[in-house]
Each structure stands twice: as C-alpha cells, then as structure tokens.
C-alpha positions as semicolon CSV with decimal commas, in nm:
position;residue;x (nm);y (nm);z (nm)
1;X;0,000;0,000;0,000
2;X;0,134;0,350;-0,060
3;X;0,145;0,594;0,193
4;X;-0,117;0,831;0,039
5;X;-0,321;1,032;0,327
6;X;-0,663;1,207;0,254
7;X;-0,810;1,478;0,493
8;X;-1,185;1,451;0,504
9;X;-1,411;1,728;0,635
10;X;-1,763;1,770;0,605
11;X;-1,865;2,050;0,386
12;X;-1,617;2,350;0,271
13;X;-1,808;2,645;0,181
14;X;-1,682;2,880;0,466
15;X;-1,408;3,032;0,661
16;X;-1,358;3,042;1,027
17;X;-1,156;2,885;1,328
18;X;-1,224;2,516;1,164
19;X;-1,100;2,625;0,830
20;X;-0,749;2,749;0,944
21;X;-0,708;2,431;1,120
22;X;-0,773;2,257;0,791
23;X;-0,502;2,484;0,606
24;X;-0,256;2,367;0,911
25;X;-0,296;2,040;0,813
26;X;-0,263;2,127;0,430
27;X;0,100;2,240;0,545
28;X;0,172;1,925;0,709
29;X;0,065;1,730;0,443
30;X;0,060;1,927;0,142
31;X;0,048;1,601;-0,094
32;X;-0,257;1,526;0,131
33;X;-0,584;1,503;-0,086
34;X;-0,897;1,650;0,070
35;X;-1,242;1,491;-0,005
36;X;-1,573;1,658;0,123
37;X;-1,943;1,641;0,040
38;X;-1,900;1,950;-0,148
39;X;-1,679;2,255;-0,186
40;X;-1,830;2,600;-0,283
41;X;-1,555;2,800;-0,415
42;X;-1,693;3,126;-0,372
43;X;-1,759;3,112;-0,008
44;X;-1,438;2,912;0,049
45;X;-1,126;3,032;-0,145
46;X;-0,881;2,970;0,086
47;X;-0,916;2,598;-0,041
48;X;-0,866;2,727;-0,392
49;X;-0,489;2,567;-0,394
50;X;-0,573;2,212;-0,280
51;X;-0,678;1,921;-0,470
52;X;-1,068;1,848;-0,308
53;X;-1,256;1,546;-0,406
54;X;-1,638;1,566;-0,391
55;X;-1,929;1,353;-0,346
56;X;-2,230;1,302;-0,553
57;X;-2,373;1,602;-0,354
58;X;-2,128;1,884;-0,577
59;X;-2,367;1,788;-0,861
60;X;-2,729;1,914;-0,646
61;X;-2,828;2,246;-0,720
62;X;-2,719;2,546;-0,425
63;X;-3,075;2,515;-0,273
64;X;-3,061;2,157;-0,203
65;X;-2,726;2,118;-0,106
66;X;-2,651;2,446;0,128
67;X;-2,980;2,373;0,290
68;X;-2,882;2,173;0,580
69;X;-3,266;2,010;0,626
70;X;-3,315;1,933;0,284
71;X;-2,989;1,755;0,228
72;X;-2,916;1,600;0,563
73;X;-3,068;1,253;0,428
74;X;-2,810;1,230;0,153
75;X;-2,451;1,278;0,416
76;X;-2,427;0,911;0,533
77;X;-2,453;0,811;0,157
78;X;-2,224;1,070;0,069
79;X;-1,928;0,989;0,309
80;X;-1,998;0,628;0,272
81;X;-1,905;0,613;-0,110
82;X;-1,568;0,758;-0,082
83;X;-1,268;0,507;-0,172
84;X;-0,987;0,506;0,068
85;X;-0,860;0,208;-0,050
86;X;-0,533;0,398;-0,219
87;X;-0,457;0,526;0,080
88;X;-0,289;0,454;0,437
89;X;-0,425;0,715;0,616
90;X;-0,729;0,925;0,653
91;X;-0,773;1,208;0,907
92;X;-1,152;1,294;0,908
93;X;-1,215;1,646;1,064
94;X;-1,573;1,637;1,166
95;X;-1,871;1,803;1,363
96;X;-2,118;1,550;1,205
97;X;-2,144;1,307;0,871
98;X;-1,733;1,252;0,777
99;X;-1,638;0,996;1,039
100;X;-1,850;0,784;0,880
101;X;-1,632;0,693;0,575
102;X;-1,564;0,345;0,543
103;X;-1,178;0,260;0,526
104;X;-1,059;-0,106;0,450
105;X;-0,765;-0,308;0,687
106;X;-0,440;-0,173;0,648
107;X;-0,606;0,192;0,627
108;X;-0,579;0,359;0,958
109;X;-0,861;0,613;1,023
110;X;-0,787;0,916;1,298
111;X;-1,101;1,137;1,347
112;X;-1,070;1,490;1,460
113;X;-1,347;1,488;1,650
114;X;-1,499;1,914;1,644
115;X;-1,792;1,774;1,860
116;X;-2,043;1,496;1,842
117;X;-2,334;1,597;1,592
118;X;-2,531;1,859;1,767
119;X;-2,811;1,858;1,580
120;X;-2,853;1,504;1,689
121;X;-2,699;1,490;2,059
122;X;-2,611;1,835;2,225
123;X;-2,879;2,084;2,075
124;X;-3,217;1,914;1,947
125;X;-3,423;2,185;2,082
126;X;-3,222;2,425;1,905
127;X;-3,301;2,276;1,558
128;X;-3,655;2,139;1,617
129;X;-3,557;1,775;1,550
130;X;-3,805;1,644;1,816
131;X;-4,158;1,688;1,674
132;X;-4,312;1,425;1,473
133;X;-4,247;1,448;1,143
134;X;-3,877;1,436;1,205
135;X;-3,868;1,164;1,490
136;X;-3,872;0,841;1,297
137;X;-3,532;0,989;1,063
138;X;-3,375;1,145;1,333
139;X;-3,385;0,779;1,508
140;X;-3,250;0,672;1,200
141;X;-2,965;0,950;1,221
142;X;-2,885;0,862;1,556
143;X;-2,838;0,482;1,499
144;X;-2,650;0,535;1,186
145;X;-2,464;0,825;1,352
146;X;-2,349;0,582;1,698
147;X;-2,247;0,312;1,440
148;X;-2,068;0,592;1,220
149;X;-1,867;0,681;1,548
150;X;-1,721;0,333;1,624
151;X;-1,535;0,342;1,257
152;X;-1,218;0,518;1,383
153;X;-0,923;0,342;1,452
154;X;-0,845;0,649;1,728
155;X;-0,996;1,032;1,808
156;X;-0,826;1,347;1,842
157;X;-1,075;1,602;2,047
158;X;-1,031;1,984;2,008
159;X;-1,083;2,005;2,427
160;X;-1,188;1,788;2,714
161;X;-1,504;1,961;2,640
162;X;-1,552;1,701;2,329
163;X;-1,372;1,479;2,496
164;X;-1,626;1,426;2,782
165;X;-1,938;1,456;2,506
166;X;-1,749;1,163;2,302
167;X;-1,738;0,939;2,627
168;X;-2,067;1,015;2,724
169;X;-2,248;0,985;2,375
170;X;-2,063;0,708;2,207
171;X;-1,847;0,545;2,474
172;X;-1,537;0,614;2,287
173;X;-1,199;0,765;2,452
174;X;-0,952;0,989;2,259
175;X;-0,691;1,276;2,302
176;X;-0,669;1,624;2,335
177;X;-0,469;1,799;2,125
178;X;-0,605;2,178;2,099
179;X;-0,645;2,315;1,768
180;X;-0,350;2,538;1,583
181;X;-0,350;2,933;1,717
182;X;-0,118;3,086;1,442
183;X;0,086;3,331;1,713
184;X;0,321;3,425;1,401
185;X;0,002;3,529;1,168
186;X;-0,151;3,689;1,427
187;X;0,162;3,889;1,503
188;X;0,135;4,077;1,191
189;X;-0,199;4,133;1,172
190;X;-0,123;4,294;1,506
191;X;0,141;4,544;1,362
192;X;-0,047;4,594;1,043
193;X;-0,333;4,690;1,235
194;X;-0,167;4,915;1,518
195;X;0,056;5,116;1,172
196;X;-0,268;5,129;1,047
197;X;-0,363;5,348;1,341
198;X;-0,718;5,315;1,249
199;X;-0,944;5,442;1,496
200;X;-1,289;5,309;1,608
201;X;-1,461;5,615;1,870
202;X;-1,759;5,449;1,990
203;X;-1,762;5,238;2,332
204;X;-1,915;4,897;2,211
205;X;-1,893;4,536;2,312
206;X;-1,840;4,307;2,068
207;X;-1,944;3,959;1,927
208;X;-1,780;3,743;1,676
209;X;-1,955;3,414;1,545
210;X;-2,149;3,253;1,332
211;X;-2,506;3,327;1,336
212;X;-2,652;3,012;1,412
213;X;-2,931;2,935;1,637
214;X;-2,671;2,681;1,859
215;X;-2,453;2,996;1,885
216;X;-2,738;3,192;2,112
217;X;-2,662;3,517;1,987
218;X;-3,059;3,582;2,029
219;X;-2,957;3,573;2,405
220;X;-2,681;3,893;2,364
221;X;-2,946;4,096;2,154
222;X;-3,213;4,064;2,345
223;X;-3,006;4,175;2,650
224;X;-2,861;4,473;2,464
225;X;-3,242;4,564;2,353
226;X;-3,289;4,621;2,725
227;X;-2,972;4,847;2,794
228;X;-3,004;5,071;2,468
229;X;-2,694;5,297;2,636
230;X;-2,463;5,019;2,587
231;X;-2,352;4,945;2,207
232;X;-2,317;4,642;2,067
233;X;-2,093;4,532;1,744
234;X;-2,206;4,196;1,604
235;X;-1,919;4,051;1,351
236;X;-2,028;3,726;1,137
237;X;-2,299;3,571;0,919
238;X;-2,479;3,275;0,920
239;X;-2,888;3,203;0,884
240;X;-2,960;3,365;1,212
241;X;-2,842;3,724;1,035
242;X;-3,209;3,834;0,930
243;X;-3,368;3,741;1,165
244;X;-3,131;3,926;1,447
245;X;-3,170;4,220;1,245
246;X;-3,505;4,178;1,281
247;X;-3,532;4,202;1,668
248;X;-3,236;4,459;1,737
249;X;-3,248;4,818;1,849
250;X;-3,059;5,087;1,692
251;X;-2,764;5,053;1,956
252;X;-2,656;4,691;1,804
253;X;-2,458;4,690;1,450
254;X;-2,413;4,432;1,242
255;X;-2,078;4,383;1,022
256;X;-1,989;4,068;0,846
257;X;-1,682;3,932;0,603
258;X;-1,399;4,172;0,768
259;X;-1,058;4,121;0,697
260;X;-0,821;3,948;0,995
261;X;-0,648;4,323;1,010
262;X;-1,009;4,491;1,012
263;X;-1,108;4,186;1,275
264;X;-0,821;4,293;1,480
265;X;-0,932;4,648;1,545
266;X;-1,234;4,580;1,670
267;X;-1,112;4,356;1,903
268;X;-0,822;4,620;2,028
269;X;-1,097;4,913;2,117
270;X;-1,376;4,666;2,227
271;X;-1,490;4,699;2,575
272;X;-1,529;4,345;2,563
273;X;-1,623;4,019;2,403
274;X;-1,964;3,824;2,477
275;X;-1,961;3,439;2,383
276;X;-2,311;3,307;2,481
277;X;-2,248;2,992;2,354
278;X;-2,157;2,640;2,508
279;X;-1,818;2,643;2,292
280;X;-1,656;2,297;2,153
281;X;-1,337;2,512;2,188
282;X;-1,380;2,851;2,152
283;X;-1,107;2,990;1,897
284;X;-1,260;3,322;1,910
285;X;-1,180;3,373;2,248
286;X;-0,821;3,343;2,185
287;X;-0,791;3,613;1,914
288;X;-0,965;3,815;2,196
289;X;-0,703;3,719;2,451
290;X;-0,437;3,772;2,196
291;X;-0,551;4,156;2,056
292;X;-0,544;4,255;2,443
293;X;-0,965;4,202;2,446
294;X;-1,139;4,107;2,785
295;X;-1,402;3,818;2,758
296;X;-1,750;3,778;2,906
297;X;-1,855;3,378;2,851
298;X;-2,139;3,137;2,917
299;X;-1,945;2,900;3,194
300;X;-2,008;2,571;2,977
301;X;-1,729;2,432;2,739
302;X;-1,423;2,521;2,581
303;X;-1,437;2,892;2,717
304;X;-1,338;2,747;3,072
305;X;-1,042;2,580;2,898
306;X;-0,908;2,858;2,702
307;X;-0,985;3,177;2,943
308;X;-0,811;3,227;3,263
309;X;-1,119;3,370;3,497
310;X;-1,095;3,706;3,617
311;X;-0,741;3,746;3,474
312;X;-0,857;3,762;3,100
313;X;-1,240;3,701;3,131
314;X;-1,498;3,667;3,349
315;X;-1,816;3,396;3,355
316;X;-2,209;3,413;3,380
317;X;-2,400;3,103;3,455
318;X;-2,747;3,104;3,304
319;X;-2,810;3,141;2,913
320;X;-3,085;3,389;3,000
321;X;-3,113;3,765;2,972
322;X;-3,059;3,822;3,312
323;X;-2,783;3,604;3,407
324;X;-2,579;3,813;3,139
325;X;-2,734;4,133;3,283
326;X;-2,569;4,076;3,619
327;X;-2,194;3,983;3,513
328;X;-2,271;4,281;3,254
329;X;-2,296;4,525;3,562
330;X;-2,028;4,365;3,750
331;X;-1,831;4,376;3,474
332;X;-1,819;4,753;3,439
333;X;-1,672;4,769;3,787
334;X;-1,364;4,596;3,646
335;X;-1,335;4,636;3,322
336;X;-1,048;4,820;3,354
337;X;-0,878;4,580;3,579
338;X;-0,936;4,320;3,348
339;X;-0,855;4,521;3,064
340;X;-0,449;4,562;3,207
341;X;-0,436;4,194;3,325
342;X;-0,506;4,067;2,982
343;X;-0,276;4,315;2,822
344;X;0,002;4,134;3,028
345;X;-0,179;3,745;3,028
346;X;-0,352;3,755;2,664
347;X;-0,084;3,645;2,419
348;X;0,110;3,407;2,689
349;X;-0,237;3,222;2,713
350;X;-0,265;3,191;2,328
351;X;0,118;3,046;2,366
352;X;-0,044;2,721;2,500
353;X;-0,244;2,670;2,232
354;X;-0,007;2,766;1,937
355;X;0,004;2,675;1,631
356;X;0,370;2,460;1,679
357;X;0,257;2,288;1,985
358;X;-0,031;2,134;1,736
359;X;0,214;2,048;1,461
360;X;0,440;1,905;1,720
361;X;0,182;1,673;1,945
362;X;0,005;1,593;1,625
363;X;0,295;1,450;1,457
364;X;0,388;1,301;1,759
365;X;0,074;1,079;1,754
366;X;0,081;1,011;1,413
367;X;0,414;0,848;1,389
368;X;0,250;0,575;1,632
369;X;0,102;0,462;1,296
370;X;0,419;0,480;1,078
C-alpha cells in the first residue's frame, strides 16, 4: 500500500476557526488530498490551492445542497461512497457526517473529533428535531450516527469539552490535542493593524460568530435591547443574520466578512467580548485574549479551557437575559482591571495553544502509525 493520506471534512463552503485548522494540516501534508461532500468555491477560497474530491452532492443544485434540512438525508450516503482504498491514512475532521467513511484493513482512520453531531446529541431543541415528522429519521440518524462513530481506529478532540461529550455519547476515549493558534500570523496582523492606526470612537462590546441558532446570539441581543446605552458590534454571518436584524435596536450593528487586520481592530478598542455559547473550543476567544480584548462567557465548554477567569475574562451562569445582565454590571466595575491583566496574560495564554505545539503533538501521535 502507498502511503497516500486524505483529509476529510464535512462540507467547505466557509471560513472560520475550523478552516485554518484545515489549512494547518494542508501544510503538514501538502500532498494530502482533501475529499468533502461539497466545496463551494466562492464562499471558500482559501481551499482554492488544494486538490478536493467531492461527493455526488457537488452535482445538487445550491438550494438543495446548502440547505442543511433538505440535504441531511443524503450525508451518510455521501461519506460512505468515498474510496480510501489507495490510501494509508485518513484524518476525518468532523462536527457530524465525515467519520463515517468506510476505510478497509491496512487503512488507519484518525477522526478529529470538532464535537459529536449537535443537531442530533447536544442541541435538538435548538433545531426542532423532536416533533413528529422528524422523529422516525432522526432515530434513524442517531443509529447510523453511533455506528458511524465506532469506525475510527483512534480520536483526536479539540478540548476535554468534546472529549467528555465523546465518552458520554458514544463510549469512545480519545486525546486532546487543541487546535493550531497561528501566534506568528496573528503577530502581523497585530502590527499591520496598530501602523494602520485606524481608529474606532464608539464604546461597544463586541461579538464574533457565526449566526446560528446553537450559537445563542438571540440571548446577547435581546439583553442589549434592554440596555439601549450600551452598544453592541455583532461581527459574522450565518442564517440567524435576518432574523437578528429583525429584533435589534438601533444601539446593536451588524458587520460581516472583515478582513483578519479589520477583525483585529475591533477587538483592540472593544470593551469586551460576549460568547453566549456552550463552545466545543472557543477559537474566538483566543484572538480576543491575543488583541489585548477582555471576555465575558457562558461557563459551559471550551471557554473554561481557554480563558483564565478574572485574569482575561470573566463567567455568567445562566443562558438567560438576566444572568448576562448581572456579570454585565459587575463587569463595568472591572473592566479596567481586566482590561491591564489581559494586556500582560492575553498572548502568553494563546502560547499554550499555538500553532507549533499542534504540529508538534500531532505528529507526535501520528508516527505511532508509521
């Protein structure tokens, strides 16, 4: 057999904190071919310069296959008629349908496990999979989506966040190895941004995420509806983007595909960042950490991993309006406090999650395979 490796991942048609782990890997293993149930170009051209092999699904038209409802059905089939047989090994990179793929003996398959399907296991109530109509497929998800999980040789989890749900949902173990912070791309954004000198004037908090109903950002607006003195800055897109606009007041803007320069200056004169979401790791709130930004963070997941409390961040404990409305007023008594400790703590806490110490513990693993 030769010693061929394909990266799987489940859909590329974006970019965010999974898609720079997926270029990582491209520099690793540049040879490396990447199969996916479909690649949109447009909406993902950092992928432009690898060689991506796609499913059946490329072929459906946009509506079909970037509605996640309507082509949910056709993912198990998808993954499942990919040929590995070429190659001796496959790293899926997966929130959902790629661990799934079918490998034969001799083909060693390491998952990178984002989370276990949410749609299926962590959020149902989010995505209305419990009412009747749904119920008998969703059974049928969940059966083929436990058997799906046993076809790794071994996982990789992005924190003991998904390390925990992966025990607890399908009684399989695996290591942590945190995903790739790029301290030396992140560097010169920095400079570029601070020569730049460009200036924002208005106090404002700031969210960055996709705008997705598991994300909660519903829970931030509705809070800043109620305090129209404070400003909000909402940075990202995602099917929740209408709708938000929808229900916010005048003090809340939104702002969507910025550059990682333009990103960075938001983050420098933010009063602070909101994540209202139970993170699977919480990328986000290192780039915060890293550009000198205080955090405010649901106390559930990744968050807890990557932000040291009251030093760079501080926690609220309820995903409700008031909950955040408390550690919002407490909050303004040490902003400032906050604001000098993570000035001195920010980029040393990204250090433990950079970029080389993922290259380095990942390759380490891998050569158990060799």
């Amino acid at each position: 057999m030769s010693h061929k490796i394909a990266i799987v991942y489940d859909w590329i048609d974006k970019w965010g904190g999974v898609e720079r782990l997926l270029l990582t890997l491209h520099e690793i293993f540049p040879e490396a071919d990447f199969f996916s149930s479909y690649y949109d170009p447009k909406n993902a051209s950092w992928a432009k310069q690898i060689n991506i092999k796609t499913s059946f699904i490329q072929k459906f038209p946009d509506f079909i296959k970037k509605n996640r409802k309507l082509s949910v059905p056709l993912y198990p089939f998808a993954f499942e008629s990919f040929n590995f047989g070429d190659y001796s090994l496959v790293l899926s990179v997966t929130s959902s349908f790629a661990k799934g793929i079918i490998t034969k003996p001799g083909t060693k398959h390491i998952c990178i496990l984002l989370t276990p399907t949410r749609f299926l296991w962590i959020h149902p109530q989010v995505y209305k999979t419990n009412n009747m109509l749904t119920k008998p497929y969703i059974n049928y998800l969940k059966k083929w989506d436990n058997i799906a999980a046993q076809r790794p040789d071994d996982y990789i989890c992005i924190s003991e966040t998904v390390k925990k749900r992966l025990l607890q949902i399908h009684d399989r173990t695996g290591v942590v190895i945190y995903p790739p912070f790029d301290i030396h791309h992140w560097d010169k954004i920095k400079k570029q941004a601070t020569r730049n000198k460009k200036q924002i004037n208005s106090k404002y908090f700031l969210v960055v995420s996709r705008l997705e109903p598991y994300k909660k950002i519903n829970l931030v607006v509705e809070t800043f509806n109620k305090h129209p003195k404070k400003n909000l800055i909402i940075i990202g897109k995602g099917t929740e983007l209408k709708y938000l606009k929808s229900i916010a007041r005048s003090n809340i803007t939104f702002l969507q595909d910025l550059t990682d320069e333009e990103l960075a200056t938001y983050y420098q004169f933010a009063q602070g960042l909101i994540m209202s979401q139970e993170e699977d790791f919480g990328y986000v709130a290192l780039e915060a950490q890293f550009f000198d930004c205080p955090i405010i963070a649901y106390r559930k997941g990744g968050t807890v991993e990557t932000i040291i409390e009251n030093q760079t961040g501080i926690f609220f404990e309820n995903q409700t309006v008031d909950s955040l409305t408390y550690v919002l007023i407490q909050y303004d008594k040490i902003k400032k406090d906050l604001k000098k400790r993570t000035i001195i703590l920010g980029k040393k806490q990204c250090e433990l999650f950079s970029k080389v110490k993922f290259v380095s513990n990942l390759t380490n693993l891998l050569r158990r395979y060799e």
